[in-house]
N, C-alpha and C positions, 0 to 999 in steps of 0.2 A: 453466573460465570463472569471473569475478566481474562484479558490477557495481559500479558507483559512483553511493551515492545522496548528495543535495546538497541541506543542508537552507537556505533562504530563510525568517525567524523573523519574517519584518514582515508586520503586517494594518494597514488601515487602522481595524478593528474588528474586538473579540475574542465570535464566538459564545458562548452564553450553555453552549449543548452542547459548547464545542470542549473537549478536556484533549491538545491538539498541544501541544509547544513553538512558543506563536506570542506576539509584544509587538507594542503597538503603541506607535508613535515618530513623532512630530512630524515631526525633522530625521532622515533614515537616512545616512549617510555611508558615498554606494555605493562609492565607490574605495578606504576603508579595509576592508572587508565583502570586496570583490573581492580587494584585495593579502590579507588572510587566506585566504580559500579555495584561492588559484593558493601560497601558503607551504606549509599543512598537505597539498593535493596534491601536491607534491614531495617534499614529507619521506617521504610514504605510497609513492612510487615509488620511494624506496631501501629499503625493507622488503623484506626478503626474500622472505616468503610472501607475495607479491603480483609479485615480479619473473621470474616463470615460468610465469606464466599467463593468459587472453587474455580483456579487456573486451568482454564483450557488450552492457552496458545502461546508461545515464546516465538517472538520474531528478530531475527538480528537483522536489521537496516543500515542504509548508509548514506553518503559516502560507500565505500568498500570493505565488508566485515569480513572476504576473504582474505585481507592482510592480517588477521589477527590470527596469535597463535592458539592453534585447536584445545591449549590449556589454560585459555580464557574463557571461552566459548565452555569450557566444561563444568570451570571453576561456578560461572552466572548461573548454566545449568543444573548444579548439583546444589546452587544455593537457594534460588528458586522452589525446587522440593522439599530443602528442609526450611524454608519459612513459610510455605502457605500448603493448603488443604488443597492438591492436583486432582483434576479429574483424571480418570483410567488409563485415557490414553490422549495424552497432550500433544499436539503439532509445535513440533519447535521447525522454524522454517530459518535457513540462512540465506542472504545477496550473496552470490560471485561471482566475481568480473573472471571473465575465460582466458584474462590473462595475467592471472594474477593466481593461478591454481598449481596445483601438483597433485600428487598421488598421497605424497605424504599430509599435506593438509586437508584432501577430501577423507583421506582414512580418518585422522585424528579426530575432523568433526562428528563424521558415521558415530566414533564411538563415544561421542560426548555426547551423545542423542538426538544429534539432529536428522530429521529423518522425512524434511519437504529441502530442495534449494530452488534457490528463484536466480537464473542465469541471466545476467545483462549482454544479451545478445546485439541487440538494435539492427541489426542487419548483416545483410551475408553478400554485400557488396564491399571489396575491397576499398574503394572509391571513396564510397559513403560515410564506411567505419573510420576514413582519413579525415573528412568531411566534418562528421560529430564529434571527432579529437578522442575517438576512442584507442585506450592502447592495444588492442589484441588485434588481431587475422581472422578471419573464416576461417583457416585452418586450426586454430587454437580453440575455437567455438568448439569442432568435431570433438578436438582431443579433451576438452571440457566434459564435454558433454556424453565421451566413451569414459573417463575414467570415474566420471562420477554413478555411472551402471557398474563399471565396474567392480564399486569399491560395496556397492548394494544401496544406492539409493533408486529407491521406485516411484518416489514422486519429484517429478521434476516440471515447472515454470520456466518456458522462454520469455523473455522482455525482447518484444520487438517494438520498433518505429517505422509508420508509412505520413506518407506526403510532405518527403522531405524536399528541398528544390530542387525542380527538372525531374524528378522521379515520374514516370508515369504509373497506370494502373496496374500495366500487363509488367511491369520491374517487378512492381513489389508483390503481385499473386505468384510469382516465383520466389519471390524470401519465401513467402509465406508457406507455400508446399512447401518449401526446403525445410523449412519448420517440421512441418507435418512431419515429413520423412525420416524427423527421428524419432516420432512416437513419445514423444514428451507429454506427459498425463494435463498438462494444464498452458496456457498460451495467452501470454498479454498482450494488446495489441492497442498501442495509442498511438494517436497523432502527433505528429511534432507540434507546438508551439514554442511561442515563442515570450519566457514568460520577466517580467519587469527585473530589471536589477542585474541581469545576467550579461555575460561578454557577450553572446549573441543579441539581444538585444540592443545594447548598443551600436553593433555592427549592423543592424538593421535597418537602426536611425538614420544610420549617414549614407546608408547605400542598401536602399530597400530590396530584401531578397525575393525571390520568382516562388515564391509559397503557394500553395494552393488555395484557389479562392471557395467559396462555399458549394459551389456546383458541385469543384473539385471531388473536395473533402466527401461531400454525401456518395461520391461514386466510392470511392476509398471505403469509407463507412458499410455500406449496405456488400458491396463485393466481398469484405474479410468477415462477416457478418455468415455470408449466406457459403463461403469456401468453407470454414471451419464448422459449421455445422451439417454442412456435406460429410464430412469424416470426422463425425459422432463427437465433436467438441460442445456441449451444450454453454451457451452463453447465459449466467447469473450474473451478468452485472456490465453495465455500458460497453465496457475494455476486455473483460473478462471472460476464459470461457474457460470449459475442462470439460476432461471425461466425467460418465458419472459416479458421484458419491464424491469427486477429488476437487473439490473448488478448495481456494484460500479460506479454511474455518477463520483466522484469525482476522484478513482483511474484510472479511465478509462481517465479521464483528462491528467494525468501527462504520458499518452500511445501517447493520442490526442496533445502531447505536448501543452496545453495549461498553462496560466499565473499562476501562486499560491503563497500568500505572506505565509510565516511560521512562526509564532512564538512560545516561549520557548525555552528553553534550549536544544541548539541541532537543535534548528528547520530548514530546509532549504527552501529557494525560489527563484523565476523564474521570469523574466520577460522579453517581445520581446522587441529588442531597432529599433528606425526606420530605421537602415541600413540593415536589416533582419538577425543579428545576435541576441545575450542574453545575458541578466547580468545573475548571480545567486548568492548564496552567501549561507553561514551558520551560526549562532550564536555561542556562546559560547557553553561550553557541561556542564562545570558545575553549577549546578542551584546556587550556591553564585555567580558565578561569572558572571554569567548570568544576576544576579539581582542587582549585585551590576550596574553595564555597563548599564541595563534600569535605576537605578534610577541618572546617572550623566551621561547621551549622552543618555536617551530616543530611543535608542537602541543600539544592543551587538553584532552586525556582528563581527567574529574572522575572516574571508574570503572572499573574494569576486572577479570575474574573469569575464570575459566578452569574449563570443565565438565569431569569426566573421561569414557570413552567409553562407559560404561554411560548418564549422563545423556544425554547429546550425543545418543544413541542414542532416546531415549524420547521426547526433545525434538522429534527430526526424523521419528519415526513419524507424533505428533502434528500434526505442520506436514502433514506428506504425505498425510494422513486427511482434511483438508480437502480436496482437490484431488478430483474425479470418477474420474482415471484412479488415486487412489492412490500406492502406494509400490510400487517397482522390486523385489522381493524379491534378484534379481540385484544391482543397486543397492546395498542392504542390507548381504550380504553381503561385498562388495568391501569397504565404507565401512567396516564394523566389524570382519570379519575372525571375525563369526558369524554363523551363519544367525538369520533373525528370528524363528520357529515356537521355535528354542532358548531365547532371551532371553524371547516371551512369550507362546509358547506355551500358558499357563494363563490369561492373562488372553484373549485369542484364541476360546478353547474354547467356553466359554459363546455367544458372538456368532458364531461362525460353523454351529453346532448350531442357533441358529433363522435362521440365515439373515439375519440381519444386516450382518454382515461376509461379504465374498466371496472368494474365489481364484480366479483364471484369466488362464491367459498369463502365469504367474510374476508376477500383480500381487494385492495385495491391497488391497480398496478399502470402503468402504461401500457398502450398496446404495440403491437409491434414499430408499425408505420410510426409512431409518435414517438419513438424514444428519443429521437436529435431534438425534442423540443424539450427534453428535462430542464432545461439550464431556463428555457422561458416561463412552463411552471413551477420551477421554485423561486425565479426570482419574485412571482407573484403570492406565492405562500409567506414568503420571507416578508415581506411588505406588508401582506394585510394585517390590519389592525382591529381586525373585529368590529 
């Protein structure tokens, strides 16, 4: 199985925290945008390692793909099915910003098939949402958030943000029920950082902001942790939680380290090569230039690097140590053609002697207490050299 993620680069406004590939443009020229996408898609459906195997997930990201009109979004979709071999029932998931919706464009997309959205909520403080340079209201969250029930979408992703500055714990466990409170089948919940390149970060530099320090952060952590799984949100994945059977198929993908071709401006993609490493690669970022590159080379790769299968290997431990359920040791095996215990086994040792790291049922996984140490087992996975 792959998926196909689809990048939309336009905001009407660029967050002071975002470092997405997202522009913002006056005039967007949606039929030149669209003829790029439905070009670079075809070309990606005569590639070989992608013509034998079966689309599970269509995701439209961003920037904001609810600016785009729902006869884009249909056009990708309906090209999508007729170039590649879809499984039964495909997740096409859309981003929209709650101010940036209507009725008319939640209808338009329902019937283009989209049928997951992921809401860019970030919080239900008027203050806050000024604070992150977001453009909508709380009150436009609701109206988001009722019209897209309305229109008959049943799976719905809130994107929140906690330990943002001065926030305390007892602010943000009230976002958070207020989350709850609409019964939304799925709920992301990360931290703010603060990440290089971006306006915030420079505004950091010259005048350090009241962020949360690590005590903080872990009281944030384990609180939105232990609230959502009070009212049956099962957490698969660090950030992530859902009802059950309703996680992210698709982002759950790129954990599961599986294939995914990307297109648009900015888009990136993956794929297994038979020596059990990976290509990957990335497009242009700027949407002209973007488009200019699909209409004279019918695609716009600016990079493209290829791991061998020892990395590939350490990479996709990493990706799958996120996940609650872990890594498939079976799995593993298959994928690399060695057992995993072989490969890292010494680095392993250590974490699974205090009970850190677990095995059972051929999976190996973090245990609960140990998840905020992911980023310190992989960065030792990543390093060892055998």
């Amino acid at each position: 199985m792959f998926g196909l993620y689809v990048h939309i680069p336009f905001c009407l406004h660029k967050c002071h925290y975002c470092d997405f590939n997202s522009h913002v443009q006056a005039d967007i020229d949606w039929p030149a945008y669209q003829a790029a996408l439905l070009t670079e898609l075809k070309q990606w459906s005569t590639q070989t390692q992608f013509q034998h195997k079966q689309l599970k997930t269509i995701f439209f990201g961003g920037g904001t793909p609810s600016l785009a009109p729902p006869a884009l979004i249909q056009a990708v979709v309906d090209a999508a099915y007729q170039h590649f071999d879809c499984a039964e029932s495909v997740e096409v998931s859309l981003e929209a910003n709650p101010g940036t919706v209507d009725m008319d464009h939640f209808t338009g997309y329902r019937q283009a098939g989209v049928n997951r959205l992921s809401i860019g909520v970030q919080s239900f403080d008027e203050q806050e949402l000024k604070w992150l340079q977001r453009i909508h209201s709380v009150d436009e969250v609701h109206r988001a958030f009722k019209i897209a029930r309305d229109v008959g979408f049943d799976n719905i992703n809130l994107d929140l943000m906690y330990a943002l500055p001065k926030q305390n714990i007892a602010h943000w466990l009230n976002h958070l029920e207020q989350a709850i409170a609409l019964k939304p089948e799925h709920i992301s919940a990360y931290q703010l950082t603060v990440e290089p390149h971006t306006l915030l970060a420079a505004t950091h530099a010259k005048k350090p902001l009241p962020i949360a320090d690590e005590d903080e952060s872990l009281d944030f952590f384990w609180k939105t942790r232990a609230l959502l799984q009070e009212n049956n949100y099962q957490a698969y994945e660090i950030s992530n939680f859902s009802k059950p059977t309703l996680k992210c198929q698709h982002n759950d993908a790129y954990w599961l380290y599986r294939d995914y071709i990307g297109i648009g401006a900015g888009a990136n993609g993956k794929w297994d090569q038979l020596d059990g490493g990976v290509t990957r690669y990335r497009n242009h970022n700027q949407p002209q230039a973007y488009m200019t590159h699909i209409q004279d080379n019918k695609q716009a790769i600016s990079f493209q690097e290829s791991l061998d299968s020892n990395t590939a290997a350490s990479e996709s431990l990493w990706l799958a140590l996120r996940r609650s359920e872990g890594v498939s040791l079976t799995w593993f095996e298959q994928r690399f053609q060695q057992k995993c215990h072989a490969m890292f086994g010494s680095v392993f040792k250590p974490w699974l002697q205090t009970g850190q790291l677990c095995e059972k049922n051929n999976r190996l996984f973090l245990a609960e207490h140990a998840l905020v140490m992911v980023d310190e087992l992989a960065s030792q996975i990543l390093d060892y050299d055998g």
